[in-house]
LOMAR-347995 format. One line per 5 residues: number of its first residue (from 1); their letters; for each residue x, y, z of C-alpha. Coordinates in steps of 0.1 Angstrom, whole numbers, plus 5000, padded with zeros to 4 digits. Layout:
# LOMAR-347995
NUM> A> X/Y/Z  ... .
//
This chain:
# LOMAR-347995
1> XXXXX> 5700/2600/8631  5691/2566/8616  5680/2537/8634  5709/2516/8611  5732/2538/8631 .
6> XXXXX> 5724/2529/8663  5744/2494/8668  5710/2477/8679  5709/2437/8677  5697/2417/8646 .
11> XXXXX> 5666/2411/8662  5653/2444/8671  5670/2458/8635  5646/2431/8618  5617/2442/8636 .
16> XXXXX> 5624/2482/8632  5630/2477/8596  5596/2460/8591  5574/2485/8607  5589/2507/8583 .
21> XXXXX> 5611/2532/8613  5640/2547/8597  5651/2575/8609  5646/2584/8651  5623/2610/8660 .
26> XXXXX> 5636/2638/8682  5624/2623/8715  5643/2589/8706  5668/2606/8693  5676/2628/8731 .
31> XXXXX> 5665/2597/8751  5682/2568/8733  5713/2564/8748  5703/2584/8779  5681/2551/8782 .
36> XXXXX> 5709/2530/8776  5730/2539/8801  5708/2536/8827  5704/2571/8837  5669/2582/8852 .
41> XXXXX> 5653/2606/8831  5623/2633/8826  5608/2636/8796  5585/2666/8787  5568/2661/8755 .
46> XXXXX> 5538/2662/8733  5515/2633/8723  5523/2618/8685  5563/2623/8697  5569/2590/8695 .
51> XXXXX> 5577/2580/8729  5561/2544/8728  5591/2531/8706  5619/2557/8724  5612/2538/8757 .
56> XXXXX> 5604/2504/8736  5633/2494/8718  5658/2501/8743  5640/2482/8769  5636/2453/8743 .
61> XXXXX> 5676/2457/8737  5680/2455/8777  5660/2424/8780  5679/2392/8792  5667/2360/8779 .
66> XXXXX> 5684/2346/8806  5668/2364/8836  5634/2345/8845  5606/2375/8856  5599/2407/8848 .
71> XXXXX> 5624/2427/8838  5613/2465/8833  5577/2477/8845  5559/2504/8820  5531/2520/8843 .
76> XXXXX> 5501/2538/8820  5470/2556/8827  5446/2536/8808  5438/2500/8797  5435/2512/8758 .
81> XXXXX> 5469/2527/8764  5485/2497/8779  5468/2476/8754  5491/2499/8728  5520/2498/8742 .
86> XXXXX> 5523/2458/8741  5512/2457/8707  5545/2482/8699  5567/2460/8721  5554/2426/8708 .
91> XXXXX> 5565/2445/8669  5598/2453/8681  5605/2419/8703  5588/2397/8675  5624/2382/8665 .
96> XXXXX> 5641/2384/8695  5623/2357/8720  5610/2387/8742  5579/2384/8760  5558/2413/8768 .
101> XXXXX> 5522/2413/8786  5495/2440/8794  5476/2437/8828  5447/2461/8834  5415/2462/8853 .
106> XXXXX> 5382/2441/8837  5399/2410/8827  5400/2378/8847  5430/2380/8874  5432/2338/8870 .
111> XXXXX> 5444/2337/8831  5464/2374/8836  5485/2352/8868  5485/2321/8840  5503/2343/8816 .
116> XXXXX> 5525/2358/8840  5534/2323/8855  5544/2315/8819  5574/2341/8818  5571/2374/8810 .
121> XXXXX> 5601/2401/8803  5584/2431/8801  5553/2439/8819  5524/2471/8811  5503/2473/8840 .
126> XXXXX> 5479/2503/8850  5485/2513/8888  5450/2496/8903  5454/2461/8887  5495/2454/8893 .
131> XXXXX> 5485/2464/8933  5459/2439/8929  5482/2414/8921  5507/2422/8946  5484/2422/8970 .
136> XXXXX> 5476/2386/8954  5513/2374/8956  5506/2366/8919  5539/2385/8907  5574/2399/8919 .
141> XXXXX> 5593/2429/8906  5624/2417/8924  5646/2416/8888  5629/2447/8875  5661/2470/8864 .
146> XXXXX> 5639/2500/8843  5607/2516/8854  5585/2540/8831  5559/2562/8842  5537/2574/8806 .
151> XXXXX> 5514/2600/8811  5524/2603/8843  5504/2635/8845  5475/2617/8836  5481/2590/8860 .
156> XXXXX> 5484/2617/8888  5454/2635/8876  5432/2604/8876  5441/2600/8913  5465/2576/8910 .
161> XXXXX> 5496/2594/8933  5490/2567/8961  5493/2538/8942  5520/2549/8922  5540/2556/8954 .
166> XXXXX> 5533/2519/8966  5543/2512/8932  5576/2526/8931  5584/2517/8969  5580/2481/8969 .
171> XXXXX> 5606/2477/8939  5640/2473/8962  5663/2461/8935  5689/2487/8917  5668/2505/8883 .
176> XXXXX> 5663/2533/8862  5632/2549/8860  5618/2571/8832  5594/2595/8836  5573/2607/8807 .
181> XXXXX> 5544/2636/8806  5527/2664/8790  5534/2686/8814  5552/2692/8849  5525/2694/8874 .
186> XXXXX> 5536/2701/8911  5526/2665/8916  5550/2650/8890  5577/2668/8904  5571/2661/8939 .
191> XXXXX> 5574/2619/8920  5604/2630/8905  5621/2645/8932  5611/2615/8958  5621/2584/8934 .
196> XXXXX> 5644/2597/8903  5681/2596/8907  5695/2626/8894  5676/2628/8860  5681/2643/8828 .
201> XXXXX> 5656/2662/8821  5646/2666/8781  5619/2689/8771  5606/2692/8736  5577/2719/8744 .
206> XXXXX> 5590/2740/8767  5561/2762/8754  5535/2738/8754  5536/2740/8717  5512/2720/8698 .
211> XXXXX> 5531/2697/8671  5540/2716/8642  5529/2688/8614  5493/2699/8623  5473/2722/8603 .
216> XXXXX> 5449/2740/8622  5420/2750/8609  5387/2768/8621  5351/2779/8610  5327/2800/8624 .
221> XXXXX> 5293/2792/8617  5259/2796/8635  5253/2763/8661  5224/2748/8641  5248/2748/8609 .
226> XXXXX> 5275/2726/8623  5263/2691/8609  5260/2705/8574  5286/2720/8574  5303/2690/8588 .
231> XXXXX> 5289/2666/8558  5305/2693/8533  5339/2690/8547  5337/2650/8544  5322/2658/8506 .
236> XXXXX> 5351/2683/8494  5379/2671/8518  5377/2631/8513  5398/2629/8544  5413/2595/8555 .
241> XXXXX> 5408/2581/8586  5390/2605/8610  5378/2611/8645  5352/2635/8651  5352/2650/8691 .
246> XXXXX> 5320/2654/8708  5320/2673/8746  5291/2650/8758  5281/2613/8749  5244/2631/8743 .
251> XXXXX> 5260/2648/8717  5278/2622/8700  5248/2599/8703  5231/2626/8679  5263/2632/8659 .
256> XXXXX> 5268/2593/8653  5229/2593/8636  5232/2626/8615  5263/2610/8600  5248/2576/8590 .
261> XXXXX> 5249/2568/8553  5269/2598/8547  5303/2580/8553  5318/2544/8546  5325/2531/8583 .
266> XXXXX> 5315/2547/8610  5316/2539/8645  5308/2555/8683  5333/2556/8713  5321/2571/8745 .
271> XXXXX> 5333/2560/8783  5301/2541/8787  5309/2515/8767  5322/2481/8781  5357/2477/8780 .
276> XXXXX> 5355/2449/8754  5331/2465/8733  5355/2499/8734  5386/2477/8728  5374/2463/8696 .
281> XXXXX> 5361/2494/8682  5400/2507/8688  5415/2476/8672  5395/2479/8641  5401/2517/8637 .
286> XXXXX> 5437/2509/8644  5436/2483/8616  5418/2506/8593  5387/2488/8590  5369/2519/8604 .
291> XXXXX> 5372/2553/8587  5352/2578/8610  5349/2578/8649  5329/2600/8668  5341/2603/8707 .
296> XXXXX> 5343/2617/8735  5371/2626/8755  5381/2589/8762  5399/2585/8731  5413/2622/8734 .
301> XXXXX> 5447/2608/8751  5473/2589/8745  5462/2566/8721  5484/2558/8690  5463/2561/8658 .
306> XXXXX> 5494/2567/8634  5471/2570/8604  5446/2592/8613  5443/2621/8585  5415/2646/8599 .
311> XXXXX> 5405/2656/8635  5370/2674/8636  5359/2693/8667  5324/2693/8667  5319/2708/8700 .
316> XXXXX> 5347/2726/8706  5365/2718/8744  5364/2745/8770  5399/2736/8780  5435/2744/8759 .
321> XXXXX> 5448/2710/8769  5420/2690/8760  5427/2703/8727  5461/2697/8724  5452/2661/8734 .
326> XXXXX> 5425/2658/8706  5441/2673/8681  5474/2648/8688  5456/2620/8675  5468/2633/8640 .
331> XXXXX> 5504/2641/8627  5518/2616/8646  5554/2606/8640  5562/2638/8615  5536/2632/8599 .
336> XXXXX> 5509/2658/8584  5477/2663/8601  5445/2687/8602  5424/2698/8630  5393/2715/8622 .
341> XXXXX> 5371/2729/8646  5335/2741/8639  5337/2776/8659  5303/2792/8675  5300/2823/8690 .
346> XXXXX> 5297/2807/8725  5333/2794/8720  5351/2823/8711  5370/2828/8745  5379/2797/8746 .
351> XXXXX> 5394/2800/8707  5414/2831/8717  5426/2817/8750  5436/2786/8732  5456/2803/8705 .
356> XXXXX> 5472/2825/8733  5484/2799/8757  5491/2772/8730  5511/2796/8703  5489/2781/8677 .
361> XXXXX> 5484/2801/8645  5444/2802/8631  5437/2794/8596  5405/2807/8591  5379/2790/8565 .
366> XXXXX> 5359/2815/8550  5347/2844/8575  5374/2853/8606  5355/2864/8636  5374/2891/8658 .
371> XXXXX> 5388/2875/8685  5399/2906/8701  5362/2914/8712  5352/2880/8719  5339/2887/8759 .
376> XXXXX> 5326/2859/8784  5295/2851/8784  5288/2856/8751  5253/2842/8740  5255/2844/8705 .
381> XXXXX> 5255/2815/8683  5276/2825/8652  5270/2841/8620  5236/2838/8608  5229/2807/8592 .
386> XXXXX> 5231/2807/8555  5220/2787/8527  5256/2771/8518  5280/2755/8535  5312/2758/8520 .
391> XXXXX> 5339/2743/8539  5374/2756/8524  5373/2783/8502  5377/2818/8512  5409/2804/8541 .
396> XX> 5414/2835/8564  5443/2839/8582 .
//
């Protein structure tokens, strides 16, 4: 389905048109006109789906110039994430007078109540700073009409359930609320059960498939091998925008130095950062102006890079989801993406227990270890280390 089939106003058609959307990914496509009607709804499905715009421009079709206050209330995990999805809904409201605003923990509470005193439709709050305002008396959800929980897993997992429960309890007034996640966790459907009103439920991996538009690729090699082999891929791949995952920040500390002067722009993201050091670094890989990113986990979820090309695992996670969530940052939005992990013997297990759980299909560059004997525990370290470091040829499936 197209978006010029969808009846949407002038405004929002405008804006769609000019970031280039034209036809509905399958998420918008289910949810939609679910939205629209003002049904409740669970929605089970993987990062890169496009769910930012599926609960965006329906929300920015719903908005009433004429109602003063906020008007629907998009709850997220993380301040990067909330930080993404006004940016989306300030694209999509540009030529329709609607007013969106982001509140999040480590930014002054005085110019945040400023800008809500202003008038503001649409509000993006993470759970810890909208109590905090509440508490405050520095904002009312009396006219809210539609309520999304993103990532609600993560929110839950983060140790959010209280405060999402306050959340949901102290808005009295007649709504919808929409319910997005990864996954169902007891926890989520524990939320769902105590404040959704007969939902739809949509699921789009109902196997926990990772997104098909991703080419996954692995390579065994010896441990002490990985950052040459590393700088070969970046020689014979020229990949586009990348981010390269480290398991610890000691590790991508080392893995930011090896990889000076060997690419254009390069940067470091890690959890220690402060927030307005790690917000820039975002914006400007966002905006292109970066074309390699080493990072930990913090960058791992639910951030929107729609460009990125390659994703490198460097250290390859212990757990499946972690590298579903990594791997997401690329073929976002149908398009095509590669994951390439650097494979040691010490991570074997976790290979075959990935490609088991996850349904994913290994491409193989150059020698395929045998999965079928990989055993926990496992010491060894890889083939032995050799004298080149050929990154593509010989592909083993």
């Amino acid at each position: 389905m197209k978006f010029n089939e969808l009846g949407l106003s002038p405004g929002v058609m405008k804006a769609v048109t000019e970031m280039g959307f034209t036809e509905l990914t399958p998420i918008q496509e289910q949810t939609f006109a679910l939205i629209r009607e003002g049904r409740d709804l669970i929605a089970l499905a993987e990062t890169g789906s496009g769910k930012t715009s599926a609960c965006g421009i329906p929300l920015a079709e719903q908005v009433d110039l004429r109602v003063s206050g906020i008007q629907a209330l998009i709850l997220v995990p993380t301040r990067e994430l909330a930080l993404q999805y006004v940016d989306e809904l300030e694209l999509i409201g540009r030529h329709s007078g609607i007013a969106p605003f982001a509140i999040y923990g480590g930014f002054s509470m005085s110019i945040q109540k400023a800008k809500l005193e202003s008038g503001v439709h649409i509000l993006v709050a993470t759970p810890g700073r909208l109590i905090d305002h509440l508490y405050n008396s520095t904002l009312t959800l009396e006219n809210v009409r539609t309520v999304v929980l993103d990532e609600a897993d993560e929110m839950l997992k983060m140790g959010f359930i209280e405060d999402v429960n306050f959340i949901l309890s102290c808005i009295l007034s007649k709504h919808q609320t929409l319910l997005f996640s990864a996954t169902m966790a007891a926890e989520v459907a524990e939320l769902a059960n105590t404040f959704l009103r007969d939902p739809v439920r949509i699921e789009l991996n109902r196997e926990k498939v990772s997104p098909q538009s991703i080419s996954h690729r692995f390579r065994f090699i010896a441990h002490q091998d990985r950052l040459p082999v590393l700088k070969q891929y970046f020689a014979e791949e020229n990949p586009g925008q990348t981010i390269v995952f480290c398991n610890s920040k000691r590790n991508g500390e080392l893995l930011f130095q090896g990889l000076r002067g060997v690419v254009h722009s390069l940067e470091y993201i890690h959890g220690g950062l402060e927030q307005d050091r790690r917000t820039s670094i975002f914006d400007r890989f966002k905006k292109g102006k970066i074309q390699v990113m080493v990072a930990t986990d913090v960058a791992g979820r639910g951030l929107d890079f729609s460009q990125v090309s390659h994703i490198f695992n460097y250290d390859f996670p212990g757990a499946a989801e972690n590298y579903v969530h990594r791997t997401g940052r690329t073929g976002r939005m149908g398009r095509e993406g590669i994951a390439i992990s650097l494979v040691t013997g010490r991570d074997l297990v976790a290979v075959k227990r990935l490609c088991r759980e996850k349904h994913i299909r290994a491409d193989w560059d150059g020698t395929a270890p045998d999965l079928d004997k990989a055993v926990a525990g496992d010491a060894s370290r890889g083939p032995a280390s050799r004298g080149s470091h050929r990154g593509t040829r010989n592909r083993k499936r």
